[in-house]
ZANUGU-625752 format. One record per atom (N, C-alpha, C): z, y, x; residue in one letter. Coordinates in steps of 0.1 Angstrom, whole numbers, plus 5000, padded with zeros to 4 digits. Example, Ala and Ser with C-alpha at 12.3 -4.5 7.8 and 13.67 -1.06 7.14 Angstrom:
<pts>
507849435132a 507849555123a 507849675132a 507149785128s 507149895137s 507950005129s 
</pts>
This chain:
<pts>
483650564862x 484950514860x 485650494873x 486550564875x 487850514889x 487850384890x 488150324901x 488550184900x 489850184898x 490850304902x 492050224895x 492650384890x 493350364881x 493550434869x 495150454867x 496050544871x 497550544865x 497650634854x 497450584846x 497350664833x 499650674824x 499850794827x 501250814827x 502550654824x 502350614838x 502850524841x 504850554841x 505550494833x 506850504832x 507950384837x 508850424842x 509950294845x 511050374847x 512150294833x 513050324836x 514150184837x 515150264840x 516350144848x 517950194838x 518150124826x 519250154819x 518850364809x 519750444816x 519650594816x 518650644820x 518450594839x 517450654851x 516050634846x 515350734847x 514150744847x 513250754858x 513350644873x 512650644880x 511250694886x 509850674872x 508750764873x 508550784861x 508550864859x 507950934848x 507150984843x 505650934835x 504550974834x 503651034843x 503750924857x 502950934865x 501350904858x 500751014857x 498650984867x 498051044872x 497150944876x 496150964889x 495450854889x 494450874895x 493150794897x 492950754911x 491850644916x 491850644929x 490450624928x 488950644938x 487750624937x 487550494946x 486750444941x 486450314954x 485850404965x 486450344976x 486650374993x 487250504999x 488450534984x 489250654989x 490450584997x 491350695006x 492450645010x 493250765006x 493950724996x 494950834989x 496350804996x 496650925005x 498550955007x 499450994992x 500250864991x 501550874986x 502450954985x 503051064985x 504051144996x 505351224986x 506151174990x 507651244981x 508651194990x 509751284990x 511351224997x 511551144991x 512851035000x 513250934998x 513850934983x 513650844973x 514350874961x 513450934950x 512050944954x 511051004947x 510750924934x 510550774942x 509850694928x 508650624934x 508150654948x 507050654954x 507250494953x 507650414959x 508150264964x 508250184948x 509050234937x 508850174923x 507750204916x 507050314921x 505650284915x 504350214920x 504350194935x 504350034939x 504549934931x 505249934931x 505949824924x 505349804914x 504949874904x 504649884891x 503249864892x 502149874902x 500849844903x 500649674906x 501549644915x 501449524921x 502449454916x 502649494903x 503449394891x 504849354898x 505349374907x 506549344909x 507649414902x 507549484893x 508149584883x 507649534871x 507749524861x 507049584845x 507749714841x 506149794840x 506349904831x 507149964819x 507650044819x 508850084806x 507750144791x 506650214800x 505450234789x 504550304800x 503050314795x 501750374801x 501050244805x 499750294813x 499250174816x 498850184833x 498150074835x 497750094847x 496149994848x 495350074852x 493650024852x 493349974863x 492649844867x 491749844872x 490549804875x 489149854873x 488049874866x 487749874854x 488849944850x 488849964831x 489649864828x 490149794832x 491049644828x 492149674830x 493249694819x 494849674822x 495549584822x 496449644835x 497749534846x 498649584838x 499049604829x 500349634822x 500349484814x 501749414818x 502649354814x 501549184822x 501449234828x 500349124840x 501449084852x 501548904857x 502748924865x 501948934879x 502748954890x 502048984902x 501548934908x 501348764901x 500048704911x 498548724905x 498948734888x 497448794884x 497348894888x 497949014894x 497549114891x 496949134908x 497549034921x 497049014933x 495348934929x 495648834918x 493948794918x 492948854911x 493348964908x 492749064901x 492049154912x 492649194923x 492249234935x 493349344942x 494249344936x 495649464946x 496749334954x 496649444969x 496849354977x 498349454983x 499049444986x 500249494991x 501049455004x 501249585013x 502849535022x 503749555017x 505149565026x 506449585020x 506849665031x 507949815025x 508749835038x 509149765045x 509649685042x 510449545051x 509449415053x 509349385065x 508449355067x 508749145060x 507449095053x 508548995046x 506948875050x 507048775065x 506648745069x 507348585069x 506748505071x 507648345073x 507248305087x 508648325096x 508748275109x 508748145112x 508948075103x 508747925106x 507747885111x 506247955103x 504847905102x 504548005115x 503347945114x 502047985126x 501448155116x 501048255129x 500048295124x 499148275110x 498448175115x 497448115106x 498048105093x 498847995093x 499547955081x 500348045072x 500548175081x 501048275070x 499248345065x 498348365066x 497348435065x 496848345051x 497048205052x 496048065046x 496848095029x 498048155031x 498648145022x 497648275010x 498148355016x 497448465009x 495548445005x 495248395012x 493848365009x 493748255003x 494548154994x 494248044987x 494648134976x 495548194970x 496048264959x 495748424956x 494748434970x 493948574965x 493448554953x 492048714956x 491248724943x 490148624944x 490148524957x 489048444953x 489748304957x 490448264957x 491448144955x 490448084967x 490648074982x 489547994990x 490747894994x 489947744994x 490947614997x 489747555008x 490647455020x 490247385030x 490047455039x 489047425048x 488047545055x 488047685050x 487847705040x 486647845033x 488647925037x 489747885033x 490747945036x 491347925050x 491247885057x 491447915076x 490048045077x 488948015072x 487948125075x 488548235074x 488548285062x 489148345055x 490348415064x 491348365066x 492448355070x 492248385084x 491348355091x 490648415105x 490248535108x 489348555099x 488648695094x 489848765095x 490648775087x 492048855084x 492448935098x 492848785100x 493348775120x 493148885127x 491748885126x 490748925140x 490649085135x 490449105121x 490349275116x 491749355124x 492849275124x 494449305126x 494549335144x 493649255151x 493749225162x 494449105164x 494849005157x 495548895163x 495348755161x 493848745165x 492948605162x 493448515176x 493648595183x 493548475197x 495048455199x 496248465186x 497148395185x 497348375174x 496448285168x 496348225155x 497348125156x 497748055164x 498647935164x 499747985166x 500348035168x 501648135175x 502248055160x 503248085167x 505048125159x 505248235152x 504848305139x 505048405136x 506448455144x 507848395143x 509048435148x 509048485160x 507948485167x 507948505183x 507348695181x 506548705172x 506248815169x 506848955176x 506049075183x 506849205184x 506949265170x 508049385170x 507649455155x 506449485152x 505349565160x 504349585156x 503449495151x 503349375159x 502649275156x 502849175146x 504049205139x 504749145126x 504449235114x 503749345118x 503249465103x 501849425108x 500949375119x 499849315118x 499749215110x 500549155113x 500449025106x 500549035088x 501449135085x 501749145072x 500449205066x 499849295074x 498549375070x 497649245068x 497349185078x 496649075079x 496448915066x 498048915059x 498048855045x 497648955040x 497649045036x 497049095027x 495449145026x 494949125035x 493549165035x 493049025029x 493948925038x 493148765031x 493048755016x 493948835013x 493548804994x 492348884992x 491648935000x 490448975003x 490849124985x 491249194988x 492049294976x 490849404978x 490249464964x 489849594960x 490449694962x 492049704963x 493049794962x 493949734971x 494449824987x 495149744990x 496449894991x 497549814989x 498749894988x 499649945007x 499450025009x 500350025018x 501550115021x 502850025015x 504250105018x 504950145029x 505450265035x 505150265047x 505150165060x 503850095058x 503250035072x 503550085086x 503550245087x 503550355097x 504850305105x 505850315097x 507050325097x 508150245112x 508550325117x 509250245128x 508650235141x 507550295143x 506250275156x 506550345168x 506550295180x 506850435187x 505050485187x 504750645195x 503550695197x 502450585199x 502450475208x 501150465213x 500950365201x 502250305196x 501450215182x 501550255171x 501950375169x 501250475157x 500150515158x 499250515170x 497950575175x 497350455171x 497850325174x 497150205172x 497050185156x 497850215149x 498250185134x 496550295123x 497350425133x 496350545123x 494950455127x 494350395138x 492750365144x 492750235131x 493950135131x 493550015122x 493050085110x 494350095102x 494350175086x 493150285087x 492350355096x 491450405095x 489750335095x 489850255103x 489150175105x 488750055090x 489850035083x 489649965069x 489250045058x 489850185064x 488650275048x 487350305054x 486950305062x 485850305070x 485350185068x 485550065062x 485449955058x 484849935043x 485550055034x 484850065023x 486249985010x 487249955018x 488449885010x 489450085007x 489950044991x 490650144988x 491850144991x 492450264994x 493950214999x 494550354995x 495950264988x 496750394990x 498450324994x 498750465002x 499350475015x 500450555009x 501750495014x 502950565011x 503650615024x 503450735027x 503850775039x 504550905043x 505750905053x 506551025051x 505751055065x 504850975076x 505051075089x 503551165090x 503851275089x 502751355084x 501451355090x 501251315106x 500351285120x 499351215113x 500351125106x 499650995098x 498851025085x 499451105080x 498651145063x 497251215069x 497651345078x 496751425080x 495551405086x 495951285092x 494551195102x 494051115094x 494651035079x 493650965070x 493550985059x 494351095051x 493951105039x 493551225034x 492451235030x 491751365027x 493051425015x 493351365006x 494151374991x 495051314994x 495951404988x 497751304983x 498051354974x 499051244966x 499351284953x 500851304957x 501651404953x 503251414958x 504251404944x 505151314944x 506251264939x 507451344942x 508451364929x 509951384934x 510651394916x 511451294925x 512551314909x 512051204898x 510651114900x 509851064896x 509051084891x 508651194890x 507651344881x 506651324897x 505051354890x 504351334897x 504051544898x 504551564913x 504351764913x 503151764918x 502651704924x 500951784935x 499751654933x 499051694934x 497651594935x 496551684939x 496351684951x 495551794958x 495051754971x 494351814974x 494151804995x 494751824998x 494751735009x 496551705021x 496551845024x 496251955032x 496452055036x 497152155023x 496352145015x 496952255006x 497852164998x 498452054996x 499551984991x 500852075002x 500552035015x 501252035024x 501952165024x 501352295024x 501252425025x 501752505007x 502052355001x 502452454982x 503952454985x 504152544977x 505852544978x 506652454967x 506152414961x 506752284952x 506852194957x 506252174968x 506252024973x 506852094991x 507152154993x 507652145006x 509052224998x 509752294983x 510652274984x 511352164978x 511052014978x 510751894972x 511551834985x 510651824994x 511051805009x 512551875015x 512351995013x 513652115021x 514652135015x 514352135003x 515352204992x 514952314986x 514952404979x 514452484975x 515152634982x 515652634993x 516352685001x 515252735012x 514452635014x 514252695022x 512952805027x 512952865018x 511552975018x 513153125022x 514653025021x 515253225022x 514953225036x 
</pts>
């Protein structure tokens, strides 16, 4: 059995049909690339895993168990763990105190101690234990998608979601970003990755599933996803093979 399961997953909005009978599967300790132009459906089907959406119809599995019509803090203590394109951090608090949060209302609800631990561990995976006290607001950008990475590992998640994380990096901390996110499937945590910068897919995901229009077109090996012409005229326009 997959551990998680999109069995033709639908969301519509009024008329729009956003995704439309998306499935796919993911294995425990795969890291599957996401991949469709802007406007695909990629980001609302997100959504629709990590319950921030309800489904219009289909279901969605995890270890045989359905998250359909589950809101999104069961479906976080269930074990799916998520960033945001935008990075959605509280500058008021410390480090720490943004981590404590996610790890009291994870999949293992840890309080006192057992949640600073917790909340430490996070830290230190991210690289940013030896400013656990900090000011989140003091934060660089990169170090503010650490930190966001870092809630979300503390809900200690079976499935962790990542919307483009990549996103906005110059070179040397995209190099830093691909060693982290690589380093966590190498961990043995499942992840699937929503990603347009290709350096990035091709360096961590063996498989992508590709999106467009909300119709799920490719589910293949990154290379030969990359190389079909449905999915690169998805990308170009269908223009451009003249």
């Amino acid at each position: 059995m997959s551990l998680l399961t999109i069995d033709k997953a639908t969301k519509k909005f009024g008329g729009l049909t956003a995704v439309d009978g998306v499935s796919f599967s993911l294995e425990q300790g795969e890291i599957l690339g996401l991949l469709g132009p802007n406007g695909s459906g990629k980001t609302t089907l997100i959504n629709l895993i990590s319950g921030a959406l309800p489904m219009t119809s289909g279901d969605i599995r995890l270890n045989g168990v359905s998250l359909a019509g589950k809101r999104a803090d069961q479906i976080a203590h269930a074990g799916v763990a998520r960033t945001f394109q935008l990075v959605r951090i509280l500058p008021s608090l410390s480090l720490m105190e943004n981590v404590m949060i996610t790890a009291v209302f994870g999949a293992k609800s840890h309080w006192g101690q057992a949640a600073k631990d917790t909340a430490m561990t996070a830290l230190s995976r991210v690289g940013l234990a030896n400013r656990a006290t900090a000011n989140a607001g003091s934060l660089t950008y990169i170090d503010q998608k650490r930190l966001e990475l870092a809630r979300a590992l503390a809900a200690e998640p079976e499935v962790l979601l990542l919307d483009e994380w990549l996103a906005g990096l110059n070179p040397t901390e995209l190099a830093q970003g691909i060693a982290l996110i690589r380093e966590l499937s190498q961990s043995g945590l499942t992840i699937l990755m929503v990603e347009h910068i290709m350096e990035a897919v091709r360096a961590l995901c063996p498989r992508v599933v590709v999106m467009n229009s909300g119709s799920l077109i490719a589910d293949e090996a990154t290379q030969s996803a990359l190389n079909d012409p449905r999915v690169i005229a998805a990308y170009l326009g269908d223009s451009a093979d003249a």
